[in-house]
C-alpha positions as CSV (number, residue, x, y, z in Angstrom):
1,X,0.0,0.0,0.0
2,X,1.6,3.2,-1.3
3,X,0.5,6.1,0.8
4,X,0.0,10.2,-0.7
5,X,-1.5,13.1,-0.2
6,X,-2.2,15.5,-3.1
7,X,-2.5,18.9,-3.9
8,X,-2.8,21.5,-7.2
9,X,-1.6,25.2,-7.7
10,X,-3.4,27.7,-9.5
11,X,-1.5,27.1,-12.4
12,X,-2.8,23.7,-13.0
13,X,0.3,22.0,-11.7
14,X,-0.6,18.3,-10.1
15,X,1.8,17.4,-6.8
16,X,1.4,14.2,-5.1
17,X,3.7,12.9,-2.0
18,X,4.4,9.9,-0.4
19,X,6.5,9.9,2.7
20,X,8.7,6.6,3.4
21,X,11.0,7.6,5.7
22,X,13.2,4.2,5.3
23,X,15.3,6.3,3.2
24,X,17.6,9.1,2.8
25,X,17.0,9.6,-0.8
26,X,14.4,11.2,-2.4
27,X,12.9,10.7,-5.8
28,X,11.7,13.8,-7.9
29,X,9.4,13.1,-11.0
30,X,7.9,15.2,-13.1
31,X,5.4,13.8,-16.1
32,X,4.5,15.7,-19.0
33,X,1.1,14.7,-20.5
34,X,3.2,14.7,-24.1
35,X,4.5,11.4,-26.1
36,X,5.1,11.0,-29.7
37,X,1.1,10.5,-30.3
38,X,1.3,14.5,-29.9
39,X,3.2,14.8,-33.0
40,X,2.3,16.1,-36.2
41,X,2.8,13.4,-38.9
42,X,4.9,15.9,-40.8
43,X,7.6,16.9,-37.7
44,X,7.5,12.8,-36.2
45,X,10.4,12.5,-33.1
46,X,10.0,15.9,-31.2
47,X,8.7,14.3,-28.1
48,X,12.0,12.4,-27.8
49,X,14.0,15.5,-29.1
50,X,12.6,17.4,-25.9
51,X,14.0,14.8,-23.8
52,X,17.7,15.8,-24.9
53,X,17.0,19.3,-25.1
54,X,15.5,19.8,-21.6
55,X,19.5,18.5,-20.6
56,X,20.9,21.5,-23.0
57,X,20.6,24.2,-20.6
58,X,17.5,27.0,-19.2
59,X,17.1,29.7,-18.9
60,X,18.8,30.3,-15.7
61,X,21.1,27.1,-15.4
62,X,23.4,26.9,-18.3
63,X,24.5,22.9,-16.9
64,X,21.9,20.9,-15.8
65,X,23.9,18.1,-15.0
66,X,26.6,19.7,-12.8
67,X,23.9,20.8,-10.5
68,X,22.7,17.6,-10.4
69,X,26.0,16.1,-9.6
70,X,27.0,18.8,-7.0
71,X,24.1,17.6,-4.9
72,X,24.6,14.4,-5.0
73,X,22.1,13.0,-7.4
74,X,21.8,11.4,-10.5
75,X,19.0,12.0,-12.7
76,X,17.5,10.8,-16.4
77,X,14.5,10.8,-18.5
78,X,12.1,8.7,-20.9
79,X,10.1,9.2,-23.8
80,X,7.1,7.0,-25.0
81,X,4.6,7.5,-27.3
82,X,2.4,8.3,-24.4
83,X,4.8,10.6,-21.7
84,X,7.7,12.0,-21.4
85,X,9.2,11.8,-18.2
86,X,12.1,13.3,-16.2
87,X,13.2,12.0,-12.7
88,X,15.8,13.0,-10.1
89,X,17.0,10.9,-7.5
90,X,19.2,13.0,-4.6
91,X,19.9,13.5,-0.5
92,X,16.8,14.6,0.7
93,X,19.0,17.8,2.3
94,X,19.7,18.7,-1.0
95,X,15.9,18.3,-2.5
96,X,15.3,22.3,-3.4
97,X,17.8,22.2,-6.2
98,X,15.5,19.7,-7.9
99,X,12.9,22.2,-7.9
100,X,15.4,25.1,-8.7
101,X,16.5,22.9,-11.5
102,X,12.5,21.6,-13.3
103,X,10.8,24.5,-13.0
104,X,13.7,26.6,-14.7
105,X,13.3,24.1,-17.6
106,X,9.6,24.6,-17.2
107,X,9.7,28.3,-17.2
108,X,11.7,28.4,-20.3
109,X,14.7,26.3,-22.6
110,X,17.8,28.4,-23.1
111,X,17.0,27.9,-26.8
112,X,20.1,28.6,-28.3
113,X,20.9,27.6,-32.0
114,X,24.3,25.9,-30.8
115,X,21.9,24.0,-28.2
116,X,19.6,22.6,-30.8
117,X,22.2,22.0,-33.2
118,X,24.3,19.6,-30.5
119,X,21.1,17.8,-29.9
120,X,19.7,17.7,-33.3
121,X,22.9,15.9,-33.9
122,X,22.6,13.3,-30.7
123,X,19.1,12.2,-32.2
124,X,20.1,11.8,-35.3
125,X,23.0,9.9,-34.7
126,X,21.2,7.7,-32.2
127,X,18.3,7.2,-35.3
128,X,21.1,6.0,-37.1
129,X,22.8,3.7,-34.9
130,X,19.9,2.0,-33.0
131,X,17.5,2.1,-35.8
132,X,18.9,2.1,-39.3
133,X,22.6,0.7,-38.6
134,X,22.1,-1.8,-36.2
135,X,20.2,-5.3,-36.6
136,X,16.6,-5.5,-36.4
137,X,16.6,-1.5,-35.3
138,X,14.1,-1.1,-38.1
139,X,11.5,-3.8,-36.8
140,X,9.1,-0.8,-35.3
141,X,9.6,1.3,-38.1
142,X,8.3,-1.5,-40.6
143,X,5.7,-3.1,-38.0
144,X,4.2,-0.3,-36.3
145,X,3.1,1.3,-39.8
146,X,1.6,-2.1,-40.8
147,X,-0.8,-2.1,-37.4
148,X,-2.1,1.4,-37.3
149,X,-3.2,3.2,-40.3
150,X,-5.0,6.4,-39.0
151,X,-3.5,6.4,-35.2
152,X,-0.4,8.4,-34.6
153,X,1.1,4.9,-32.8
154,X,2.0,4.3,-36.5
155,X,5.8,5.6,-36.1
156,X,8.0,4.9,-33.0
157,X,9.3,7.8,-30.2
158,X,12.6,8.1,-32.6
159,X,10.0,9.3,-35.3
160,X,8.8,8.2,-38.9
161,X,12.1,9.2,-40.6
162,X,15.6,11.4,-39.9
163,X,14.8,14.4,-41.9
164,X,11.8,15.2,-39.4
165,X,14.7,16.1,-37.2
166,X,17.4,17.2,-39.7
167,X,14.7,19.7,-41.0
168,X,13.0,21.0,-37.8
169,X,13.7,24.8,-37.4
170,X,14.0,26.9,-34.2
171,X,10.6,28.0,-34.7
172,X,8.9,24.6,-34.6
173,X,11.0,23.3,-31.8
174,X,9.7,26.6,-29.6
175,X,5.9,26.0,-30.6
176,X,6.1,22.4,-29.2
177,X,7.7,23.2,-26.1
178,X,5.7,26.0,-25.2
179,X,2.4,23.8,-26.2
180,X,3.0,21.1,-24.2
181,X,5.6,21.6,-21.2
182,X,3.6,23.7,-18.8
183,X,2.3,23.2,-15.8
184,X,-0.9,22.3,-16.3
185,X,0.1,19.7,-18.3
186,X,2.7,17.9,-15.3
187,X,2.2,15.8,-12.4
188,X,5.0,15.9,-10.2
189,X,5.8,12.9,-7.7
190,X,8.0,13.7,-4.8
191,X,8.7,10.2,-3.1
192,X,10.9,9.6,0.3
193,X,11.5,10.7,3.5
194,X,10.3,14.3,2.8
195,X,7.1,16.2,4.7
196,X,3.9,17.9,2.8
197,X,4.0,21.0,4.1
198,X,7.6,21.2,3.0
199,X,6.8,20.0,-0.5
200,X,4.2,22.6,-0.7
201,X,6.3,25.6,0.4
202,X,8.9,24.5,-2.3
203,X,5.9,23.7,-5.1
204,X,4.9,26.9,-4.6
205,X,7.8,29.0,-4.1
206,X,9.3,27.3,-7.3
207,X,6.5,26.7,-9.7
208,X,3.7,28.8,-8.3
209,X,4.9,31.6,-10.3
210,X,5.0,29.7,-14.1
211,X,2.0,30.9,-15.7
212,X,-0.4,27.9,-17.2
213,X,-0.4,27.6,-21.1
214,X,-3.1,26.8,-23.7
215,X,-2.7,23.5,-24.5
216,X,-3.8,21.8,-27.4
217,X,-6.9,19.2,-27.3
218,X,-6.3,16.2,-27.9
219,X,-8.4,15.0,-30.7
220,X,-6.7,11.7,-32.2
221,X,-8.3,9.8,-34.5
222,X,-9.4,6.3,-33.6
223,X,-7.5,3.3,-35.4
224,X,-10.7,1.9,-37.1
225,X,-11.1,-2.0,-36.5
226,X,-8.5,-4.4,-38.5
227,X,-10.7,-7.1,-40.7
228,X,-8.1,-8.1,-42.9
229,X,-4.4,-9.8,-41.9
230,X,-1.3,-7.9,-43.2
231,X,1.9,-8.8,-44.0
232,X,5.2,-7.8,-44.8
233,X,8.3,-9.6,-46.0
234,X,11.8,-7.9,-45.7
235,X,15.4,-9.2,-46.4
236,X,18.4,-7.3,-44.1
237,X,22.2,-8.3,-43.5
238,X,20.8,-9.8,-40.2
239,X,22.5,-13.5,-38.8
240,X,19.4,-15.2,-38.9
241,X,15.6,-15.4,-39.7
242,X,13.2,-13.4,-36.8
243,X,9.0,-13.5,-37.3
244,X,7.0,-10.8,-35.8
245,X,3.1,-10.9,-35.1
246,X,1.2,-8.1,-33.6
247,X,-2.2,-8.1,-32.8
248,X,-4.3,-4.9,-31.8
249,X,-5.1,-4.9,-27.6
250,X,-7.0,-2.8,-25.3
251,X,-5.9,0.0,-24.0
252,X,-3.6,0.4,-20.3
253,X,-7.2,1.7,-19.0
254,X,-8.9,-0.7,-20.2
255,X,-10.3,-3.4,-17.3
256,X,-9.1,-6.0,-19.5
257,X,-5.3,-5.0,-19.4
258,X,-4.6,-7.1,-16.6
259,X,-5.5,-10.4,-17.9
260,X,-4.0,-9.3,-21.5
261,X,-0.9,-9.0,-19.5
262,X,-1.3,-12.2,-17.7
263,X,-1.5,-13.8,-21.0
264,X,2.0,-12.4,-22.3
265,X,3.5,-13.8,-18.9
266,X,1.6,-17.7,-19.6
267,X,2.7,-17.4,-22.9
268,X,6.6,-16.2,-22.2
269,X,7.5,-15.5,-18.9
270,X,10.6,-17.9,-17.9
271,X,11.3,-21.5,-19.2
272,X,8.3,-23.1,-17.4
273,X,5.9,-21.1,-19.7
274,X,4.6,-22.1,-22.9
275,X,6.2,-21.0,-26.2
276,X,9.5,-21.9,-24.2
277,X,8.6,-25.3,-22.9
278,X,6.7,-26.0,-26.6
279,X,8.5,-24.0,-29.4
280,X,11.9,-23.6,-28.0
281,X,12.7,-26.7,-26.1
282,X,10.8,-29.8,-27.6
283,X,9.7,-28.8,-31.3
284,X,13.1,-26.4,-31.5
285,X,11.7,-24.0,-33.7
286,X,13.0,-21.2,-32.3
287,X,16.2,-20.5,-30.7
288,X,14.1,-17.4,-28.6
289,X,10.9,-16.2,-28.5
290,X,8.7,-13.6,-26.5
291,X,5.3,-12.5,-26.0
292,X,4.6,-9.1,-24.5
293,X,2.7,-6.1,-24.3
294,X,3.3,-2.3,-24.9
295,X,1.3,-1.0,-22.4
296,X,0.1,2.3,-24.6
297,X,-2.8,4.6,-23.2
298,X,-4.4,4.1,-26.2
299,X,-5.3,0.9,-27.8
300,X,-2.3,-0.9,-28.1
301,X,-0.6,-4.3,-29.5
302,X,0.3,-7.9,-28.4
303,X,3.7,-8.8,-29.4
304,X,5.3,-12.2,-30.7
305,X,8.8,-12.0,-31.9
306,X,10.9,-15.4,-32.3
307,X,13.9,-15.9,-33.4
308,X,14.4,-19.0,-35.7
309,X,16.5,-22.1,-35.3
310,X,19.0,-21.9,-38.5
311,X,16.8,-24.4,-40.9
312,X,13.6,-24.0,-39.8
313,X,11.0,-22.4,-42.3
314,X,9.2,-19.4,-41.6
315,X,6.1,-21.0,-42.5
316,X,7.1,-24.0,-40.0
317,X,7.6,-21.1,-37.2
318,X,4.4,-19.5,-37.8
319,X,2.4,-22.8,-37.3
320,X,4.1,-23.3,-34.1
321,X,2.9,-19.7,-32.6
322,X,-0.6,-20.8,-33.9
323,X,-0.8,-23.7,-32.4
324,X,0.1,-22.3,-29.0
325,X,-2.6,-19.5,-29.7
326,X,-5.1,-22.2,-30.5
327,X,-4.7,-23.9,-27.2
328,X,-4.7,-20.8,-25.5
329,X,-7.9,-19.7,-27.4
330,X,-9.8,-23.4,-27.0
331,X,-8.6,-24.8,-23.7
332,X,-9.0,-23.0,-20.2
333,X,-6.2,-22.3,-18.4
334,X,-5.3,-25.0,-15.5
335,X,-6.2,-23.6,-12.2
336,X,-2.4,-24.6,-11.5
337,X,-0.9,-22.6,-14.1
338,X,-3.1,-19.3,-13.8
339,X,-1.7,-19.3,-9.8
340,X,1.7,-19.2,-10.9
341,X,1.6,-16.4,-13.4
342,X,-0.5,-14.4,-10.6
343,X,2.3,-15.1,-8.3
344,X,4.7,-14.3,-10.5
345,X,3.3,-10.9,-11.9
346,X,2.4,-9.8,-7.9
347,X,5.8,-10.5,-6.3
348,X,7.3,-8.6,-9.6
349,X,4.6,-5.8,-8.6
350,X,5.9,-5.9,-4.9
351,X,9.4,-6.1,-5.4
352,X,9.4,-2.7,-7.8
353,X,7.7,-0.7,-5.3
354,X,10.7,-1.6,-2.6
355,X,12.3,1.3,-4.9
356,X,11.8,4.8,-4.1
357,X,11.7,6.1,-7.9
358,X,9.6,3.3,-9.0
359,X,6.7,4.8,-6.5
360,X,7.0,8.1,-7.7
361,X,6.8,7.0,-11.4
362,X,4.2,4.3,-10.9
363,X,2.2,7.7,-9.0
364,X,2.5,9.9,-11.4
365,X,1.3,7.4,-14.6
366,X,-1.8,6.1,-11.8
367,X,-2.8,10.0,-11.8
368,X,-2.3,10.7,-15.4
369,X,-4.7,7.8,-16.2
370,X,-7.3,9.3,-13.7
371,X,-6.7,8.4,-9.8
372,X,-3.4,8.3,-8.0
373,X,-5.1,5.5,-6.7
374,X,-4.7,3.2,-9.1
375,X,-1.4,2.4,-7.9
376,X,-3.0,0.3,-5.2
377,X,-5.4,-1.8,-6.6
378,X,-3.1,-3.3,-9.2
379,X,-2.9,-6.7,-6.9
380,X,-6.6,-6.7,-6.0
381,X,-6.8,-6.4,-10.3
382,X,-4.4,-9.3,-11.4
383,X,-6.1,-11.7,-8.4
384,X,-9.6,-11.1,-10.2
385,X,-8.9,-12.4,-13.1
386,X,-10.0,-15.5,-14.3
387,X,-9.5,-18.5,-16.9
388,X,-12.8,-17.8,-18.4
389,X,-12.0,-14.0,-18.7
390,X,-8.3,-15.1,-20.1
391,X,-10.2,-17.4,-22.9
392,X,-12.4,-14.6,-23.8
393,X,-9.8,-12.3,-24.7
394,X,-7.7,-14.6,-26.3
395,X,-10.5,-15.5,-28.6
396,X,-10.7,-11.5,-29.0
397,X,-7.1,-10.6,-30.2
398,X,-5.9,-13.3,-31.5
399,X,-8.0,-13.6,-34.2
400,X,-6.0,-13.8,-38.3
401,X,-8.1,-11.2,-39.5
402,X,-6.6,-9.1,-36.5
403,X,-2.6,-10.0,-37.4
404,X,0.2,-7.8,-38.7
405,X,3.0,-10.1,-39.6
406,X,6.6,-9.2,-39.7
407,X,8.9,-12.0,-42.0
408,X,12.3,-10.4,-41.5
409,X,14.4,-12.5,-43.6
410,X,18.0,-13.1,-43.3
411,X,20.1,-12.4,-46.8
């Protein structure tokens, strides 16, 4: 049981803080309510761009990171197609400078063309190397375009393509910032052995005085229902054979998440599970495979990806993952079996919130998918979740007509 209190300044900013006084160190988070969905399909990858240039220096602090360092923290950030969050881990003596620090990037980016250009540059090299250069990097940039067709989940946080970032002018860059980095579009998590009245006096003393901005509605446009099975076949320089499947899933609000997830874990979590035990160990079709969820706000997609054992046909692979799905869609899950995964999913729940940081984060995504609470009712939501339930929405997304196939071929 995580315990918080909450409270909101005029400006729209969201605070939330849980005291565990077990620690010295205290975890500072601050979520923007801006992923790469917030993206025009024209200027794809400022999301993530944002989360290098917050590090270039404000309008105050010309090094972020020395501060940081000085007090004796450490500190980094994320970017999904959902968030973009920043976090700072530090003595709890020391906490005002992590204030000093966000709400000087809030209030304003130094913005300077030799800033942009250093960054521009880190983006694009890091498109290059994890993406184009590297093997497999391409996989979301060929499979997410093949599952969505109107929703913006269609390119990756990296962005569609490098020129989105090679051509993005100062003027662009600003407009994005200033549309979405304010403070009524935050929730900040202060986590650890800290007191509420002194996180209010330093919310308000540092952030009070950032004025709210207009931001944008969010008006996406739904991803209309798949009825028809795509595929794509691609050869790469790549060592050997790999077959993707992704089916469209609920949303991470959705009541049915937690037994979508609980499904990923039967299938592929550790070598007692299934595609292991079946596909990797006895038939020896595949020298790996996984199964997994994204976990997008939105509705999202159910993952296979298998790597093939060196003279086994793709189309031999492929019948193995739909045999497993076939059993998973006509037989009930043992009562045995569905224990385990529960057990293993709640002890994996437990053990992250023994971390300081992982409280504040899980916080601050519970509030920005509408109740702080959330956080605690995660255990109470995987233990209700039944075999029946885990049939039903097997037979729901794993249907052929609902499949975006990946062959990545080996040269």
């Amino acid at each position: 049981m995580i315990n918080f209190e909450r409270f909101e300044l005029e400006n729209g900013l969201k605070v939330i803080v849980h005291q565990d006084k077990s620690t010295p160190i205290v975890a500072f988070n601050l979520l923007y309510d801006v992923g790469a969905r917030d993206e025009s399909p024209h200027r794809t990858g400022f999301a993530h761009l944002f989360e290098h240039l917050m590090f270039g220096g404000s309008i105050n602090i010309a090094d972020y990171d020395e501060v940081v360092e000085k007090a004796g923290g450490q500190n980094n950030a994320f970017t999904s197609n959902d968030i973009t969050n920043y976090y700072i881990t530090l003595p709890k003596e020391n906490l005002e400078h992590a204030f000093r620090l966000e709400s000087d990037r809030m209030l304003s980016l130094a913005f300077t063309p030799k800033s942009l250009e250093v960054q521009r540059q880190v983006v694009i090299e890091e498109f290059k190397q994890n993406y184009l250069n590297q093997p497999y990097g391409d996989v979301h940039l060929l499979l997410r375009p093949l599952a969505y067709q109107k929703h913006p989940y269609q390119w990756p946080t990296i962005g569609k393509e490098v020129s989105h970032i090679e051509e993005a002018t100062m003027e662009e860059v600003k407009n994005f910032f200033y549309a979405h980095y304010a403070p009524n579009n935050a929730i900040l998590v202060v986590a650890g052995d800290v007191e509420l009245n002194q996180v209010k006096a330093l919310s308000e003393k540092w952030f009070g005085p950032i004025p709210s901005r207009d931001i944008p509605t969010r008006n996406l446009p739904k991803e209309p229902r798949q009825e028809k099975a795509r595929t794509l076949k691609v050869e790469r320089d790549v060592p050997i054979d790999v077959i993707y499947k992704a089916f469209h899933m609920c949303a991470r609000t959705d009541s049915d998440f937690f037994a979508t997830d609980l499904i990923s874990d039967i299938l592929s979590r550790g070598n007692s599970s299934r595609l292991f035990k079946s596909l990797v160990k006895e038939q020896k079709l595949f020298s790996d495979i996984d199964a997994f969820i994204g976990g997008e706000l939105d509705e999202g997609l159910f993952y296979f990806a298998g790597k093939l054992t060196p003279g086994v046909s793709m189309k031999d692979a492929e019948a193995g993952i739909d045999t497993e799905i076939e059993k998973l869609t006509s037989v009930l899950v043992g009562e045995k079996e569905l224990r385990k995964v529960k057990n293993k999913a709640i002890s994996a729940h437990k053990f992250s919130e023994l971390n300081v940081l992982n409280k504040a984060i899980n916080l601050a995504t519970s509030e920005l998918m509408g109740d702080a609470k959330l956080v605690n009712k995660q255990i109470e939501l995987y233990e209700g979740v039944t075999a029946e339930k885990i049939q039903e929405i097997a037979q729901g997304v794993f249907k052929n007509t609902n499949s975006n196939t990946l062959y990545y071929h080996a040269k």
